[in-house]
N, C-alpha and C positions, 0 to 999 in steps of 0.2 A: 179649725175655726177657734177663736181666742171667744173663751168662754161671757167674761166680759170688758167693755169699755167703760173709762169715765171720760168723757168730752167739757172743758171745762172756757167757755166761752161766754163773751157778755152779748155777742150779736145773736141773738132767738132765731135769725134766720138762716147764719152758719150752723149753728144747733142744731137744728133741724134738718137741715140737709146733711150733715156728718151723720146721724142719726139713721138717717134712711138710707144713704150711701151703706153705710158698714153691715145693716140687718140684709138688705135686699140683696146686695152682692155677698152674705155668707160669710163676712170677715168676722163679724161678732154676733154670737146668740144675744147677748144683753147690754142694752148702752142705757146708762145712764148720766145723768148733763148737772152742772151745775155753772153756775153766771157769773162767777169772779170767783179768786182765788179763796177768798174767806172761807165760802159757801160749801169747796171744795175740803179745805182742814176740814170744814165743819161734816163733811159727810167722812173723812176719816175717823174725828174725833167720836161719832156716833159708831160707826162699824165697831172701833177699840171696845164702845163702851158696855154694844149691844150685843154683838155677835159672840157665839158660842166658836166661832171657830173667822175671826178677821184677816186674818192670812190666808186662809186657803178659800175668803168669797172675796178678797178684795180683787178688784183691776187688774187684770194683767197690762192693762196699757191706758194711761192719759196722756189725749191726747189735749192740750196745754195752750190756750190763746196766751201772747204776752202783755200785751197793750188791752188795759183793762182798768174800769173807774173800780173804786175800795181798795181792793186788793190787786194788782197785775200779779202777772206768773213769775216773775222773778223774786217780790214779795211771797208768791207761794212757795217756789222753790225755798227760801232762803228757813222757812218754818216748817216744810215737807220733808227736807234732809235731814235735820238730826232728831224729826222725831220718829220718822216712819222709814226712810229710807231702808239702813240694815234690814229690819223688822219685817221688810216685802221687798225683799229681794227678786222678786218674779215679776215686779211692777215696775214696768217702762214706761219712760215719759217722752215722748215725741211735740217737738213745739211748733205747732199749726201756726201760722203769723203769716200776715199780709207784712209786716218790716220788709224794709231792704238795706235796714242799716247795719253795717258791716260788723259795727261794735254787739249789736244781739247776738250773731253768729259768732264772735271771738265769747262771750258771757255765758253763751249755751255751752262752750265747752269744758269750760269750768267746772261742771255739775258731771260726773258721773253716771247720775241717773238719767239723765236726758241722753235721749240714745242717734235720734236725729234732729233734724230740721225741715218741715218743709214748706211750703207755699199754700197760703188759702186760694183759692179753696179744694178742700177735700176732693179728692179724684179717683178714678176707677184705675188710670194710671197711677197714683202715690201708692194706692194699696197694694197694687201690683206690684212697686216696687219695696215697698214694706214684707211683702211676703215670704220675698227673696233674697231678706236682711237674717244674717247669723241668729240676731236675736230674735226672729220670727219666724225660722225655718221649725222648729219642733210643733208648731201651733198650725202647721198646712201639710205635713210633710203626707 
């Protein structure tokens, strides 16, 4: 079980179900949400600021809407890599999108820390198949 999630989503109703999807089926003891990418730095920049130990409570996995008012996830990405990246190395970013456009998926690979892609909405099959991803295998094994 992956200790915790950050779900980073402007729809409250995908939220919410990512939410209850990942606690119910066991994939994560702790999800917490934030509504555009701002919100999201803003909850790293807090952890750096507050926490006695930010690397070993942050996220092991966000998961990343792209198409988003204030800030989208690309805008996140483009300020979550050279500040946090190296620094939470343990922290995967998987991009949750309703796109279909082909250039999101050539833009997601760019990023290193983005580890897949998948399809909204959240499924009992996506986690299944997340579980049985290299990078997710020491967190079910």
């Amino acid at each position: 079980m992956i200790r915790k999630v950050l779900c980073v989503d402007d729809d409250t109703i995908s939220l919410t179900i990512s939410q209850l999807l990942l606690k119910r089926t066991g994939f994560a003891a702790e999800v917490d949400t934030a509504i555009d990418g701002s919100e999201a730095l803003e909850y790293f920049e807090k952890l750096f600021a507050e926490d006695p130990d930010p690397v070993g409570n942050a996220p092991e996995l966000i998961l990343l809407d792209i198409n988003m008012p204030v800030m989208n996830g690309w805008e996140f990405l483009e300020e979550y890599n050279p500040r946090y990246a190296e620094k939470l190395s343990n922290t995967h970013i998987i991009i949750l999108s309703s796109t279909i456009d082909p250039e999101d998926f050539a833009l997601a690979k760019q990023y290193p820390v983005v580890q897949q892609f998948i399809s909204k909405p959240l499924s009992i099959e996506n986690l299944e198949e997340l579980k049985a991803t290299a990078f997710m295998r020491k967190y079910f094994s």
